[in-house]
Every structure is written in structure tokens, then in C-alpha cells.
LUMFITI-102386 format. One record per residue: x negated, y, z of N, C-alpha, C in turn; residue number from 1. Coordinates in nm, 2 decimals. Last residue first. Example, Ala and Ser with C-alpha at 12.3 -4.5 7.8 and 13.67 -1.06 7.14 Angstrom:
<nc1->-1.28 | nc2->-0.22 | nc3->0.71 | cac1->-1.37 | cac2->-0.11 | cac3->0.71 | cc1->-1.29 | cc2->0.00 | cc3->0.79 | i->2>;
<nc1->-1.32 | nc2->-0.57 | nc3->0.78 | cac1->-1.23 | cac2->-0.45 | cac3->0.78 | cc1->-1.32 | cc2->-0.33 | cc3->0.78 | i->1>;
***
This chain:
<nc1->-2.31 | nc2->-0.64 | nc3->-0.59 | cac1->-2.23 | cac2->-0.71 | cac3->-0.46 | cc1->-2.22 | cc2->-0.83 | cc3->-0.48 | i->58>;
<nc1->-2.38 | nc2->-0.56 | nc3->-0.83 | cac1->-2.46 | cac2->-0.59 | cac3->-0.80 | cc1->-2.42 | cc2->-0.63 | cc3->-0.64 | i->57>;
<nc1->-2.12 | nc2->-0.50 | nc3->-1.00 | cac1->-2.18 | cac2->-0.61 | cac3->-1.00 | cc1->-2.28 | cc2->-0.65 | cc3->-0.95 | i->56>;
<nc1->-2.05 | nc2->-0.26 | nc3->-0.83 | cac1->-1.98 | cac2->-0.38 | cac3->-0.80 | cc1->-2.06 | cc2->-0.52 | cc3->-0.83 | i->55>;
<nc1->-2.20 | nc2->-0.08 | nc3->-0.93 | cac1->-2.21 | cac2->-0.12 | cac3->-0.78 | cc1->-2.17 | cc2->-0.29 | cc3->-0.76 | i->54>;
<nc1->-2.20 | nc2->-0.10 | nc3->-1.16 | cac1->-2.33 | cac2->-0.14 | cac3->-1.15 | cc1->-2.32 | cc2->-0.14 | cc3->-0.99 | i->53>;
<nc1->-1.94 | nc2->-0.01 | nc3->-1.18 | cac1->-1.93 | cac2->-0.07 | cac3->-1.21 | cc1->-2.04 | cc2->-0.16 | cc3->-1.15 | i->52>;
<nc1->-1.99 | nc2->0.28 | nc3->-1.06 | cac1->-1.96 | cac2->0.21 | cac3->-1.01 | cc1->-1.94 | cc2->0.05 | cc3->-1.03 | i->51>;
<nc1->-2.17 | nc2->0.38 | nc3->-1.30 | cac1->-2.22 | cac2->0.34 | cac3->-1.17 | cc1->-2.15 | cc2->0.26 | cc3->-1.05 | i->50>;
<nc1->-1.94 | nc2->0.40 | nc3->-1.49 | cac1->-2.11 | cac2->0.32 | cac3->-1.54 | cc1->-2.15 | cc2->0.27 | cc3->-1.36 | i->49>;
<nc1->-1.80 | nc2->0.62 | nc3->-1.39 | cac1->-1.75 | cac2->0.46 | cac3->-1.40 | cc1->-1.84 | cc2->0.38 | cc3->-1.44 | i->48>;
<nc1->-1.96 | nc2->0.80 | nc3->-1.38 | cac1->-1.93 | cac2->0.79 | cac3->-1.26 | cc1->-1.87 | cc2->0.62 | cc3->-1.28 | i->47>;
<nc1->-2.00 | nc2->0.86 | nc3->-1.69 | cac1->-2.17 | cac2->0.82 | cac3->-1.56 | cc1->-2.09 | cc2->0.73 | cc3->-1.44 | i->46>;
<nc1->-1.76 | nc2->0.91 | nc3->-1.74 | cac1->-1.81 | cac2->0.80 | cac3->-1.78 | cc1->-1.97 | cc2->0.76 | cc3->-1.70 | i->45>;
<nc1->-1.74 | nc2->1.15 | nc3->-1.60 | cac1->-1.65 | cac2->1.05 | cac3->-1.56 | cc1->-1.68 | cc2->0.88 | cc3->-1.62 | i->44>;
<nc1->-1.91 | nc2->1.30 | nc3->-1.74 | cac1->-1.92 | cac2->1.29 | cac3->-1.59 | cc1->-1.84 | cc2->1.20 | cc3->-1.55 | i->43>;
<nc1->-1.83 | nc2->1.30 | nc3->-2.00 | cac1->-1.95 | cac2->1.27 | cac3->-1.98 | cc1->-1.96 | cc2->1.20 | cc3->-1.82 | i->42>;
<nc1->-1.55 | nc2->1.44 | nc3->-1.95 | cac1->-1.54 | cac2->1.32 | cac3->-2.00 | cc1->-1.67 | cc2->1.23 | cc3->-2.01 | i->41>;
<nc1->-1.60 | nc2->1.61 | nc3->-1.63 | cac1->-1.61 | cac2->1.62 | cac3->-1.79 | cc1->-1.63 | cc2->1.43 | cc3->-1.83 | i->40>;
<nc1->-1.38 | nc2->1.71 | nc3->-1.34 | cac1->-1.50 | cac2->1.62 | cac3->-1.41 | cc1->-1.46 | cc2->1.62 | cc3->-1.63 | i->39>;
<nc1->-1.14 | nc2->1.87 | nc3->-1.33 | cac1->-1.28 | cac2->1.88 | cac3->-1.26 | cc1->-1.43 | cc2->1.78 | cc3->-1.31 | i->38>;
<nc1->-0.92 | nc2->1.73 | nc3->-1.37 | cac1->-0.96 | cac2->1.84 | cac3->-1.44 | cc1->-1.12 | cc2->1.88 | cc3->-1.40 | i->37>;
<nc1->-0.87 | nc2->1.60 | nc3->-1.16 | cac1->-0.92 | cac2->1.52 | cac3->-1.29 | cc1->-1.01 | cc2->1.58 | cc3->-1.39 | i->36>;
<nc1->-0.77 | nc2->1.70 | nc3->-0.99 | cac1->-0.82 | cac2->1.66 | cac3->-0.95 | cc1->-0.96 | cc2->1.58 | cc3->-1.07 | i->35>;
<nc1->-0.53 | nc2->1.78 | nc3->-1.10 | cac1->-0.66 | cac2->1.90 | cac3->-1.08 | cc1->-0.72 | cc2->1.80 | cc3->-1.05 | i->34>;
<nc1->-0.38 | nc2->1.54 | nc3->-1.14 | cac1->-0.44 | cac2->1.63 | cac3->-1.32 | cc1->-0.52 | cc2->1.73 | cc3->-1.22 | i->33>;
<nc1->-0.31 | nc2->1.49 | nc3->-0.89 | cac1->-0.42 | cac2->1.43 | cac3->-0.95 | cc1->-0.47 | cc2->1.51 | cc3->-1.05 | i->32>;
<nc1->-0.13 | nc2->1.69 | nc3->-0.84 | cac1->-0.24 | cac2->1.70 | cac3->-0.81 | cc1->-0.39 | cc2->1.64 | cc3->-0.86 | i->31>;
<nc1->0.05 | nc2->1.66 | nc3->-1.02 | cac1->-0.04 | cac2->1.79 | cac3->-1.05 | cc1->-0.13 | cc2->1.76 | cc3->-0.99 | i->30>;
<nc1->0.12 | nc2->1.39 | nc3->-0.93 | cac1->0.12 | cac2->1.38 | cac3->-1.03 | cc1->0.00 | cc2->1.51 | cc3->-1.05 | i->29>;
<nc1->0.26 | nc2->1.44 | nc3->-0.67 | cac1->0.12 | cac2->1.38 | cac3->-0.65 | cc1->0.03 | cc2->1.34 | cc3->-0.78 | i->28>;
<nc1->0.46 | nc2->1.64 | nc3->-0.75 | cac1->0.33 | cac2->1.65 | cac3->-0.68 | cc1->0.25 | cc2->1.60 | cc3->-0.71 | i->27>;
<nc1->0.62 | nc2->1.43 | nc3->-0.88 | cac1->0.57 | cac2->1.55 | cac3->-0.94 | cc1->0.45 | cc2->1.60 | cc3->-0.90 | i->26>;
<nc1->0.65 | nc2->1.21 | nc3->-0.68 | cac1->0.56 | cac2->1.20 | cac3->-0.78 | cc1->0.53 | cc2->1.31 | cc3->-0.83 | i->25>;
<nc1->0.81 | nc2->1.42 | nc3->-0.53 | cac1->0.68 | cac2->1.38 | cac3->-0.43 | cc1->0.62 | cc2->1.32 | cc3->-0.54 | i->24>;
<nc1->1.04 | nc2->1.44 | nc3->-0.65 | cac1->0.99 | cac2->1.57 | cac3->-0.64 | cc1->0.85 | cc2->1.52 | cc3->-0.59 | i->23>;
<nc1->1.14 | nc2->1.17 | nc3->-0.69 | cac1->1.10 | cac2->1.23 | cac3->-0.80 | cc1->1.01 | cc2->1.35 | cc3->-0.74 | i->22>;
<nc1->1.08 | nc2->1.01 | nc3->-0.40 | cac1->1.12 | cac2->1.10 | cac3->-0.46 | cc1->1.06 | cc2->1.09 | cc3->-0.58 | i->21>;
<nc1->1.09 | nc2->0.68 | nc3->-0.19 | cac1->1.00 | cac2->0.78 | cac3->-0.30 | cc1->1.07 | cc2->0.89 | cc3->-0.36 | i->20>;
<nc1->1.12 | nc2->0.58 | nc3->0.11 | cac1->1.20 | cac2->0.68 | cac3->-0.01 | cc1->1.11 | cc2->0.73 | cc3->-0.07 | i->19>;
<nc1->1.00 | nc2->0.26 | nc3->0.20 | cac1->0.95 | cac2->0.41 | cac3->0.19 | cc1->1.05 | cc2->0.47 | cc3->0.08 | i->18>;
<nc1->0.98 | nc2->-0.01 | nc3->0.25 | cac1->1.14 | cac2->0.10 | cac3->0.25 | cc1->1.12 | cc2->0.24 | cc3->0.26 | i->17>;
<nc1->0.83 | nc2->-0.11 | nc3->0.10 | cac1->0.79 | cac2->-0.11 | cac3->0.30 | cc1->0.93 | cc2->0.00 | cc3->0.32 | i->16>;
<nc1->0.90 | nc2->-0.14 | nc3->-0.13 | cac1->0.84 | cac2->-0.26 | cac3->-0.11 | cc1->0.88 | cc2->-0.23 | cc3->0.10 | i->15>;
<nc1->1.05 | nc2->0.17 | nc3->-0.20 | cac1->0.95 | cac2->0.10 | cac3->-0.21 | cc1->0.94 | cc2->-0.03 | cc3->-0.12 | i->14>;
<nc1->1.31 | nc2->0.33 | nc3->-0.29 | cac1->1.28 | cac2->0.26 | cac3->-0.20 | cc1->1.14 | cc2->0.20 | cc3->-0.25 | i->13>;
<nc1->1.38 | nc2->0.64 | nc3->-0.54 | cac1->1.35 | cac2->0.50 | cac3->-0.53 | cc1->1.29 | cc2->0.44 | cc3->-0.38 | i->12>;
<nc1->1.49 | nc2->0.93 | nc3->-0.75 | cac1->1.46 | cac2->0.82 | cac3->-0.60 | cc1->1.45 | cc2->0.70 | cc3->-0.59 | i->11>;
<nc1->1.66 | nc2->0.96 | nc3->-1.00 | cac1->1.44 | cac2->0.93 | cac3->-0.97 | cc1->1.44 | cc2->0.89 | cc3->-0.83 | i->10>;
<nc1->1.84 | nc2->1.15 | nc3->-0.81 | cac1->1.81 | cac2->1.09 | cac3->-0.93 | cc1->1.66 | cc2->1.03 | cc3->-0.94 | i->9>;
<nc1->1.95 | nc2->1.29 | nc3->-0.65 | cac1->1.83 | cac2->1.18 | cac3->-0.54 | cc1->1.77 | cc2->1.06 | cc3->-0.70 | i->8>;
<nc1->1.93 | nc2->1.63 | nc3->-0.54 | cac1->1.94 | cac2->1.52 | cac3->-0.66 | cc1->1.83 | cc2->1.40 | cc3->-0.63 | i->7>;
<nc1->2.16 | nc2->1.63 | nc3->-0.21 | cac1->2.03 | cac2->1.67 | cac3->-0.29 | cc1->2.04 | cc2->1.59 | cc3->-0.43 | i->6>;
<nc1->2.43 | nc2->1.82 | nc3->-0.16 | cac1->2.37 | cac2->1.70 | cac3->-0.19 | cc1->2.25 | cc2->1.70 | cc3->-0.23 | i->5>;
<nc1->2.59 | nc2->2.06 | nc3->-0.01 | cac1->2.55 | cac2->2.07 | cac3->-0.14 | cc1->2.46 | cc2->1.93 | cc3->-0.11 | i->4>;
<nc1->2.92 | nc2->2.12 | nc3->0.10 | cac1->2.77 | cac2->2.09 | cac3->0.13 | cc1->2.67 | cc2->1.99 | cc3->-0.03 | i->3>;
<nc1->3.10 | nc2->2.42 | nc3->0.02 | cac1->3.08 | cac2->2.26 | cac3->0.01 | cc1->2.95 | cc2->2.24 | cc3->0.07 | i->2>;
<nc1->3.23 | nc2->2.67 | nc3->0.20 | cac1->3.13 | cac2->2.64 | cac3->0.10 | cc1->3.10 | cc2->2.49 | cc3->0.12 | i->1>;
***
């Protein structure tokens, strides 16, 4: 039986020679959308109002 290769399609080195995968953005991709999924378009707009009123007041 051959030795089977992985699909290294979408693979990419980064800046610090990190191997990025296609499979590792898919992840980090779902995770965010739960992550996102969790706040309402109301709640996300308070949350970026306040941070902003952080910053400008630094």
C-alpha cells in the first residue's frame, strides 16, 4: 500500500515559519462564528461603544 500524503493545498508558512493549515483556519474559523454567535447585534454594538470610550479616554 502506497503512503498516502497529506493535502497540504491552503498550506502556508507564516512570517515566524509557523505551517499554517487549511484544516487549523477551518477551526479557528467555527470557532470564532460560536464565539460570535453569542452576542446580539445590540450587545456587540454597547461592547464596541465602550471600548472605544476606553481607548479615548487613555
Amino acid at each position: 500500500m502506497a503512503d498516502q500524503q497529506p493535502d497540504t493545498r491552503g498550506d502556508y508558512v507564516d512570517e515566524r515559519g509557523v505551517t499554517i493549515t487549511a484544516a487549523g483556519r477551518e477551526r479557528a474559523r467555527a470557532k470564532l462564528n460560536e464565539l460570535d454567535a453569542r452576542w446580539t447585534p445590540e450587545q456587540r454594538e454597547e461592547r464596541r461603544l465602550a471600548i472605544l470610550a476606553r481607548i479615548q479616554a487613555a
